[in-house]
DOVEXMI-66247 format. One line per 3 residues: number of its first residue (from 1); for each residue x, y, z of N, C-alpha, C, O. Coordinates in steps of 0.2 Angstrom, whole numbers. Each point is the difference from the previous one (the first is absolute). Example, Ala and Ser with C-alpha at 12.3 -4.5 7.8 and 13.67 -1.06 7.14 Angstrom:
1 = 66,-28,39,-4,6,0,4,6,0,5,-1,3  -7,6,-7,4,6,1,-4,5,3,3,6,1;
This chain:
1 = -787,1071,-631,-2,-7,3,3,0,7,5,2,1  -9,-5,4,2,2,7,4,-6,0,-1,-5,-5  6,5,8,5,-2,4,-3,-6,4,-6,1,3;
4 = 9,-7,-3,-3,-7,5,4,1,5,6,1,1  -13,-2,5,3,2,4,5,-8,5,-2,-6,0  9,9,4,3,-2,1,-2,-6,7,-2,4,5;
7 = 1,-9,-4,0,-4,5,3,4,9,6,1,1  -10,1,4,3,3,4,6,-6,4,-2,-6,0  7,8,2,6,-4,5,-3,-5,5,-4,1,5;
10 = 7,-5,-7,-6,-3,9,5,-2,5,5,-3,-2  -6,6,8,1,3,7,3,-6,-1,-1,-4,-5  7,3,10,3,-6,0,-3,-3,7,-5,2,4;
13 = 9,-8,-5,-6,-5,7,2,0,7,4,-5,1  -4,9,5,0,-1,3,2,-4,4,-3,-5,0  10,4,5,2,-5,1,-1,1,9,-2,5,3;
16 = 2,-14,0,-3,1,8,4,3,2,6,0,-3  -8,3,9,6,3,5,4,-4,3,-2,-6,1  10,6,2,4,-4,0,-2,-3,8,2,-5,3;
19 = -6,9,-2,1,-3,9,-8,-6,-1,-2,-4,4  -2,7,-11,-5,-8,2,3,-4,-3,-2,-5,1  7,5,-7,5,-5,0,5,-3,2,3,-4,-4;
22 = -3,6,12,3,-2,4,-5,-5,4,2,-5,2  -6,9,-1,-6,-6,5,-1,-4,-4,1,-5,4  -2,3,-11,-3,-4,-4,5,-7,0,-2,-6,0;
25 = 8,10,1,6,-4,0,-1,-4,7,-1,-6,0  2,10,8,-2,-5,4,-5,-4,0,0,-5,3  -6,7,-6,-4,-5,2,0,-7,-4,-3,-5,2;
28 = 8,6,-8,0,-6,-3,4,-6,5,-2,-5,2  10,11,-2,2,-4,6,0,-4,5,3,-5,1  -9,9,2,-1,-2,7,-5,-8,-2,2,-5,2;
31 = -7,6,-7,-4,-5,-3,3,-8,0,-1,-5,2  9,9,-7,3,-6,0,4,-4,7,3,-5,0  -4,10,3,4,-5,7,-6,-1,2,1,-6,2;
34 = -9,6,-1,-3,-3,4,-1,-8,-5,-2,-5,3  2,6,-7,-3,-6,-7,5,-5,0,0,-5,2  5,9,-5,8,-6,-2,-1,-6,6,-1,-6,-1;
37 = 2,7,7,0,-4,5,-4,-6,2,1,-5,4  -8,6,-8,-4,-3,1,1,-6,-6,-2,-5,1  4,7,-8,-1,-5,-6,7,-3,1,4,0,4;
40 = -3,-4,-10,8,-4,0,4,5,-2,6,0,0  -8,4,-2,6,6,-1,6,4,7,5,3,0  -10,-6,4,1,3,7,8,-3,2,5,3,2;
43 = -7,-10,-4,6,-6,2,7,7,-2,3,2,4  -2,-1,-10,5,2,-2,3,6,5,6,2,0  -12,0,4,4,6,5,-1,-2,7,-2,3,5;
46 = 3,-9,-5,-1,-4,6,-5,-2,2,0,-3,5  -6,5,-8,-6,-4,8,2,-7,-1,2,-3,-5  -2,3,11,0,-10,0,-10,-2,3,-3,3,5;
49 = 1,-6,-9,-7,-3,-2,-1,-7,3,-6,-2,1  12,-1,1,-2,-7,5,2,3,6,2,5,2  -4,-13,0,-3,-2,9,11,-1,2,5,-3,-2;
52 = -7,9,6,8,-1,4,0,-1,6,-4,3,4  9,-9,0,0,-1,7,-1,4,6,2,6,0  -5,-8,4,-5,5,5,5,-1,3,4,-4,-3;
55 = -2,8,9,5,3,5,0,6,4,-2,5,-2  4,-6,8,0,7,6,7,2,0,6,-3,1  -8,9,-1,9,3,2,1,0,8,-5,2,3;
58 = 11,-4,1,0,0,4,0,6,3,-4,3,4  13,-1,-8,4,7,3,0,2,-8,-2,-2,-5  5,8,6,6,4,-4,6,-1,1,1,1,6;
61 = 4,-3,-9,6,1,0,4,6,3,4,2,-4  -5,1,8,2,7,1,7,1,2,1,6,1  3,-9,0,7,1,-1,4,-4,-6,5,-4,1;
64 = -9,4,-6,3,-5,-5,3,6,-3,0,6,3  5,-6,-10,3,6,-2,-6,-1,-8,2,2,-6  -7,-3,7,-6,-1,-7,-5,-3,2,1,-5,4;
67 = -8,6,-6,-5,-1,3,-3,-7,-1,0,-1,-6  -1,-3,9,-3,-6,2,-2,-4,5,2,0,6  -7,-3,-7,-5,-3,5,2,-7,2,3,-5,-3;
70 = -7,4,12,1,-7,1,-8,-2,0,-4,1,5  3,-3,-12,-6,-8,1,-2,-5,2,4,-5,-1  -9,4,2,-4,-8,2,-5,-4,-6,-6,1,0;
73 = 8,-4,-4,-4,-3,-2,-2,-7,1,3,-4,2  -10,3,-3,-2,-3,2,1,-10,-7,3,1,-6  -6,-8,10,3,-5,-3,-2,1,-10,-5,1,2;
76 = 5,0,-5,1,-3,-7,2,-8,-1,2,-4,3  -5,4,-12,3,-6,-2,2,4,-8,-4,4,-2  10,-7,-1,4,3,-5,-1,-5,-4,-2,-6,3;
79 = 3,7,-11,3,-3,-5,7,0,-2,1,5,-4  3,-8,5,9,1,1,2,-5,-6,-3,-6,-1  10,11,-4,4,-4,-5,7,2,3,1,6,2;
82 = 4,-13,-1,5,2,2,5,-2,-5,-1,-4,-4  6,6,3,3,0,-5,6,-5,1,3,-2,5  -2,-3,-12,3,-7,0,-5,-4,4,3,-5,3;
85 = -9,5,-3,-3,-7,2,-6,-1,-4,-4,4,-2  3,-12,1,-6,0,-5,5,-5,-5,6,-2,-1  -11,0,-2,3,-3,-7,3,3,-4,6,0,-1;
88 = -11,5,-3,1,7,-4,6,5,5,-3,6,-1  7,-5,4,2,1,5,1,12,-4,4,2,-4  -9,1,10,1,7,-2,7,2,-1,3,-3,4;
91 = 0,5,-7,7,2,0,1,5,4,-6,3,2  13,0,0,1,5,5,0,7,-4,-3,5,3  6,-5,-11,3,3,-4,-7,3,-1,0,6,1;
94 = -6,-10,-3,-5,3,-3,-7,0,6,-6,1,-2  8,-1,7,-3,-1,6,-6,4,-1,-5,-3,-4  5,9,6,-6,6,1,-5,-2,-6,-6,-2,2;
97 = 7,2,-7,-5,-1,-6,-3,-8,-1,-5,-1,-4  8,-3,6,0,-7,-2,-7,-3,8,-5,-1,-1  10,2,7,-4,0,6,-9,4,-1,-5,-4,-1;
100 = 6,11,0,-6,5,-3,-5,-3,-3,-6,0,2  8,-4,-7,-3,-5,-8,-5,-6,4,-5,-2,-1  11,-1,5,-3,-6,3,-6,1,6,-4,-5,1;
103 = 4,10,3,-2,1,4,-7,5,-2,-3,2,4  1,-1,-9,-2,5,-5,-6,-5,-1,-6,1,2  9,-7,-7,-2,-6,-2,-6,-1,4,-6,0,-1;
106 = 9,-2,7,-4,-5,7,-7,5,2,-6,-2,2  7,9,-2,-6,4,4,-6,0,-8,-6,1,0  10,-1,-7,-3,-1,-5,-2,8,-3,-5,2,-2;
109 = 13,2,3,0,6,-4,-2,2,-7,-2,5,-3  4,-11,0,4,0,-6,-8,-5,-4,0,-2,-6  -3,1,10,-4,-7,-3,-5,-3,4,-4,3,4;
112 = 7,-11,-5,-3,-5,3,5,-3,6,6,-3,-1  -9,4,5,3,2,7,5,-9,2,-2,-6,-1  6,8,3,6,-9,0,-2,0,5,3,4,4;
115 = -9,-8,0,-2,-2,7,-7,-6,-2,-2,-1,-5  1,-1,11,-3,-5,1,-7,6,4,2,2,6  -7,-1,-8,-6,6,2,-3,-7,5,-1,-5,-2;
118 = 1,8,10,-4,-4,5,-7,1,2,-4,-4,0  4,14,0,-6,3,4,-1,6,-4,5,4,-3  -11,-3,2,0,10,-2,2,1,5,1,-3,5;
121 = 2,10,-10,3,3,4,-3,9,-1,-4,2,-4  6,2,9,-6,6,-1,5,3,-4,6,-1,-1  -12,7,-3,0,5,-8,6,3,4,-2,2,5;
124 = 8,0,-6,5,3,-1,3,2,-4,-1,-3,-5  6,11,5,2,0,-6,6,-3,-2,3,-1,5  0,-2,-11,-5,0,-4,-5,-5,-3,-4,-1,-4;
127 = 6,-2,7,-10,-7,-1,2,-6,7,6,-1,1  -9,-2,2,1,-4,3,-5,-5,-1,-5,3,1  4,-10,-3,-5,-5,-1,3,-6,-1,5,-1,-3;
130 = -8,-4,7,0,-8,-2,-2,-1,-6,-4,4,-3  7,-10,-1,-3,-4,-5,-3,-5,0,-3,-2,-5  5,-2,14,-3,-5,0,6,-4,4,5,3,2;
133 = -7,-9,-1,2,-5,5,7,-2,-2,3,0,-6  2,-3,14,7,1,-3,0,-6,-6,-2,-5,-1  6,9,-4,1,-6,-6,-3,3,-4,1,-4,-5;
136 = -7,10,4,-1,2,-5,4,7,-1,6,0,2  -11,6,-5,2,4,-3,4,4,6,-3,-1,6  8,5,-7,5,4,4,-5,6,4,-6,2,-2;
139 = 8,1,8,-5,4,3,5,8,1,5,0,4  -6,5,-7,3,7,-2,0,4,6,-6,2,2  12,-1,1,-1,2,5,3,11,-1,3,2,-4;
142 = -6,1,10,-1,5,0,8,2,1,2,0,6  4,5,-13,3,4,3,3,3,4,-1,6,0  7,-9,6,-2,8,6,8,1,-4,2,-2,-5;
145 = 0,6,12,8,4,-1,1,1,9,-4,0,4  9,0,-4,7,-2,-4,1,-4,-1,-4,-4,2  10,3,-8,4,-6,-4,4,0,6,2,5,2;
148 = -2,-12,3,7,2,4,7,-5,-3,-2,-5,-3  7,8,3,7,-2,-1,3,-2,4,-1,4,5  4,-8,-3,3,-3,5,10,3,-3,2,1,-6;
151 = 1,0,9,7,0,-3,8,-4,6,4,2,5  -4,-7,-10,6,-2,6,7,3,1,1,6,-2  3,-9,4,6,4,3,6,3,-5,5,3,0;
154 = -8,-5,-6,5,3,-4,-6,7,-5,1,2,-6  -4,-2,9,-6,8,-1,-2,-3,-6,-3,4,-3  2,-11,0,-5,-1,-6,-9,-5,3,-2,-2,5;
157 = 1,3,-11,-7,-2,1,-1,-6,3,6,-2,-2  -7,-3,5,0,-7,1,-6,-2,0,-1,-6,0  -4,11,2,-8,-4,-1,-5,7,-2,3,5,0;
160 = -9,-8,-1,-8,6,-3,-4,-4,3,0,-6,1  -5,11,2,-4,-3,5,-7,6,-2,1,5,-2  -8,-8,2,-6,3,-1,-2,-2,6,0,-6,1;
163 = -2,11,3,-5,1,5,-7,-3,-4,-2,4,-4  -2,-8,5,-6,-3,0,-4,7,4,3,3,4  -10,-2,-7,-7,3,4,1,-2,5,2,-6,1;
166 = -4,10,4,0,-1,10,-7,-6,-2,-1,-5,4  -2,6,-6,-6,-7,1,3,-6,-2,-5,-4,-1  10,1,-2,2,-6,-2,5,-4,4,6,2,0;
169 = -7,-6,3,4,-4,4,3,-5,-3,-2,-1,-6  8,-3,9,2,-7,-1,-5,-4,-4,1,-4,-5  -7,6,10,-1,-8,-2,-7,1,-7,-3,-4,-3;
172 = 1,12,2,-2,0,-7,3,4,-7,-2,3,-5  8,-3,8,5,3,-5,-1,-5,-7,1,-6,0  -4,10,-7,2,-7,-4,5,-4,-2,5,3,0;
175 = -4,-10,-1,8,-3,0,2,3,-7,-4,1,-5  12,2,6,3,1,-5,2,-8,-6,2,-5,2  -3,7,-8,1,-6,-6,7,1,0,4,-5,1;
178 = -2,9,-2,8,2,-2,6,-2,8,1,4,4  3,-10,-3,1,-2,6,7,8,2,3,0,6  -3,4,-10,8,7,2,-6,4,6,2,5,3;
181 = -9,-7,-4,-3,7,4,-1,-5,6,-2,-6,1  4,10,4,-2,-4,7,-6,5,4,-1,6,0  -2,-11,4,-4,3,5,3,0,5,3,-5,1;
184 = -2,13,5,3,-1,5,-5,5,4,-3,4,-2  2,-7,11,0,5,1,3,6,3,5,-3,3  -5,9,-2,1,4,2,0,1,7,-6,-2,1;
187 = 8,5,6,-3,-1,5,1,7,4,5,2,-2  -9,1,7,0,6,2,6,3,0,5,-4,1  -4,10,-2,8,2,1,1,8,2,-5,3,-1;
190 = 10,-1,3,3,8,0,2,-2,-2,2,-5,0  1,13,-9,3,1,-2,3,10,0,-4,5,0  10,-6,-1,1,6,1,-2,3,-11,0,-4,-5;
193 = -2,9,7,-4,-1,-8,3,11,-2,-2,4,3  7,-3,-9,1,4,-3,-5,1,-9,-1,-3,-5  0,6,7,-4,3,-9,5,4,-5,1,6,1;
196 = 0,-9,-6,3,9,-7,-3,-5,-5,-3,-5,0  5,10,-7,-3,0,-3,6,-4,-7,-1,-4,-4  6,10,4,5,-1,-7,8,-1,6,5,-3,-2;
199 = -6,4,6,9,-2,1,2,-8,1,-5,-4,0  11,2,0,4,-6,-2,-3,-3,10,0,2,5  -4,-9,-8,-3,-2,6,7,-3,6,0,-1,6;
202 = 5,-1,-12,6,-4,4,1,6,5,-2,-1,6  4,6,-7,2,7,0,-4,2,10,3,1,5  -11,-2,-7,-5,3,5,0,-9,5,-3,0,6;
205 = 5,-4,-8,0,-6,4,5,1,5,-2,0,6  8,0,-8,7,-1,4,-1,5,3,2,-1,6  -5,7,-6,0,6,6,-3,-3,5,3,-1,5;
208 = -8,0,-7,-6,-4,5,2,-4,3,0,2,6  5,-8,-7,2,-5,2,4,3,7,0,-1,6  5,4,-11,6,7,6,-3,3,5,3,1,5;
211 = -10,1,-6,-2,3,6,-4,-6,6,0,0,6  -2,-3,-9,-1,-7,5,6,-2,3,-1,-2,6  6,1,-8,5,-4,3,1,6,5,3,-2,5;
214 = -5,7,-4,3,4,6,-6,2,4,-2,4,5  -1,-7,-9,-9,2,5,0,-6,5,-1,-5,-2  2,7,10,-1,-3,6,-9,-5,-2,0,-6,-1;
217 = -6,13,1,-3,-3,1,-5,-6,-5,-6,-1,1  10,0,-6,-2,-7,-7,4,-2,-1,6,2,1  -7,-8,-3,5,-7,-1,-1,-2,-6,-5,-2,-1;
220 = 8,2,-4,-2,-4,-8,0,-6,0,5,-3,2  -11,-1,-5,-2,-6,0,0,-4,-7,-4,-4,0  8,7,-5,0,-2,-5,1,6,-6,0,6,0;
223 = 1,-10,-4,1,4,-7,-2,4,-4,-3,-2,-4  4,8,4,-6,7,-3,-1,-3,-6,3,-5,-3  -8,7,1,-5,-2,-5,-3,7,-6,-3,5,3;
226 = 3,-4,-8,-5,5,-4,-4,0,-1,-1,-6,-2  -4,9,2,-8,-1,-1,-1,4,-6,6,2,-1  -9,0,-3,-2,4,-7,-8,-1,0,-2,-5,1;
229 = -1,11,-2,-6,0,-2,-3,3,-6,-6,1,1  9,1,-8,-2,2,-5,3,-5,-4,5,-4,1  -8,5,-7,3,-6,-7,7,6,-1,1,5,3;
232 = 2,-8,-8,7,2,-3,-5,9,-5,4,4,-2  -9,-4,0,-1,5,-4,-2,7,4,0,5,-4  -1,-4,10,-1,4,5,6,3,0,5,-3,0;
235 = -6,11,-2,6,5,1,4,-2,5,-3,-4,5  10,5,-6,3,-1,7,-1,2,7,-2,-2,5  3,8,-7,0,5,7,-9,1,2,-2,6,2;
238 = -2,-12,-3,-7,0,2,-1,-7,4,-5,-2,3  12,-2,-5,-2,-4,4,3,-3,7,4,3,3  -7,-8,0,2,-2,7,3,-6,0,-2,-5,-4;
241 = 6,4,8,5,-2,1,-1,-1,7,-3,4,3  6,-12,0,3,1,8,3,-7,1,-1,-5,-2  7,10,8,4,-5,1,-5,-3,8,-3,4,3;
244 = 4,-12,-3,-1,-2,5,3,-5,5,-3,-5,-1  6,4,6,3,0,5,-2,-4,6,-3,4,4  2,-10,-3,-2,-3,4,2,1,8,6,-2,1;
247 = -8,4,4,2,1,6,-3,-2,6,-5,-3,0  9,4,8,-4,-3,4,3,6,4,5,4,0  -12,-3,6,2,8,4,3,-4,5,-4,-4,2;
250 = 8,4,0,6,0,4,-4,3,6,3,-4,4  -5,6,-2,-4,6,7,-5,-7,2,0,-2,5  -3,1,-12,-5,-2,3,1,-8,2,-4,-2,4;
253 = 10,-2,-6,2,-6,3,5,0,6,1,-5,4  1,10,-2,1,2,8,-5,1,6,1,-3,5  -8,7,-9,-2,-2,3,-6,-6,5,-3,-1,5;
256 = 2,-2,-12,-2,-7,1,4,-3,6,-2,-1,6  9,-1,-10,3,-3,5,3,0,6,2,-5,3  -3,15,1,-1,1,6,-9,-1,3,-1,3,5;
259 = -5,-5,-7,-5,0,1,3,-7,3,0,-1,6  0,-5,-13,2,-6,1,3,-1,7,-1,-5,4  6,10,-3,2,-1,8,-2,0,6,0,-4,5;
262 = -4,10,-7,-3,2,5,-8,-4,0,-3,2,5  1,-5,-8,-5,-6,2,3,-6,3,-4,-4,1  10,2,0,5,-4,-1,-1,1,9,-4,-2,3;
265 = 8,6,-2,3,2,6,-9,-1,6,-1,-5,5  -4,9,-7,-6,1,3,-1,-8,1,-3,-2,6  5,-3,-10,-4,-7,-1,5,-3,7,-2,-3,5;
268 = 9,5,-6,6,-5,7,-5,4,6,-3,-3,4  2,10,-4,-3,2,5,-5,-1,6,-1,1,6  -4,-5,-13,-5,-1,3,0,-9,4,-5,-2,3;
């Protein structure tokens, strides 16, 4: 009786080679940095997705001991919570998160926007639109960045401020319902302006402040301020940070003042 025949081995399976799974690898990679950026995924590795304040650099700081710029920006109007004012009054203790809430409330993050809606307003991200005439429905205003922080003399928080879209002024900003959020405006300024990401902002402020005090040609005209432009879920070390420093060029109020003279002097002359 013949013998059944045995099933031949089969060949085992061929695996790719390691170097096209290495390309296969970057191009996923690379895939993912073109794409992540563009969805809300992106937020988490910092893109920031809103309207941020327009500004020219003037200089470079080039004998700073850390790199930073002197800026111009142009007039703004803000949405401001300051801390201890108001009925409901923000606490100091729970400032950041309490201020955030209120101020969140008013642009209508979270919902149905705490404002009095005046005018459409143009499609911004993430929605911008009237509901109607003051006294009806609330009008949703477009997210920018930075969150600015204000910090008084004992290095804590003392107010939160939302830069409004560069197309909204004083006089069609919608009215806040919540009387903690103020409308302020804002007005041209130099500021001396540092960027990080993860280190201690007290820490990268007071250097700034130390280098100013010995820099002839700027003058501090106020209080450094934080700026933030990512939500709290954005890896750290992706996100932006800056301190800023309001200043006046010292060079350039000299020379006004000798101009000033010297049309002065031309005027007894003639």
């Amino acid at each position: 009786k013949p013998s059944p025949s045995l099933p031949s081995p089969r060949a085992p399976a061929s695996r790719p080679p390691a170097r096209l799974l290495l390309l296969a690898g970057l191009a996923v990679s690379l895939s993912l940095l073109l794409v992540l950026p563009r969805t809300p995924m992106g937020i988490v590795f910092g893109t920031i997705s809103v309207e941020t304040p327009k500004h020219s650099v003037i200089r470079t700081l080039a004998n700073a001991p850390f790199v930073a710029e002197l800026r111009a920006y142009p007039p703004a109007v803000g949405a401001k919570v300051t801390a201890g004012e108001g009925k409901d009054k923000v606490s100091a203790e729970k400032f950041s998160n309490e201020a955030f809430g209120v101020l969140a409330k008013y642009i209508g993050v979270f919902g149905k926007p705490m404002n009095k809606g005046k005018r459409e307003m143009a499609m911004t991200a993430p929605v911008v639109m009237e509901g109607g005439e003051a006294g009806g429905e609330g009008a949703a205003i477009a997210m920018t960045a930075p969150v600015v922080m204000d910090m008084d003399d004992g290095m804590k928080r003392s107010s939160m401020m939302f830069l409004l879209p560069a197309d909204i002024t004083m006089e069609t900003a919608p009215v806040p319902l919540d009387e903690r959020v103020k409308l302020v405006e804002v007005p041209a300024r130099k500021e001396v302006v540092r960027k990080f990401s993860t280190e201690n902002a007290e820490k990268m402020a007071k250097e700034v402040m130390e280098f100013l005090g010995k820099e002839d040609s700027l003058e501090v005209k106020g209080r450094w301020s934080l700026a933030s432009y990512n939500p709290p879920f954005t890896l750290p070390w992706f996100r932006t940070n800056e301190i800023h420093v309001p200043v006046e060029e010292v060079a350039a109020v000299k020379e006004t003042k000798a101009e000033k003279a010297e049309t002065s002097e031309k005027a007894e002359k003639a």
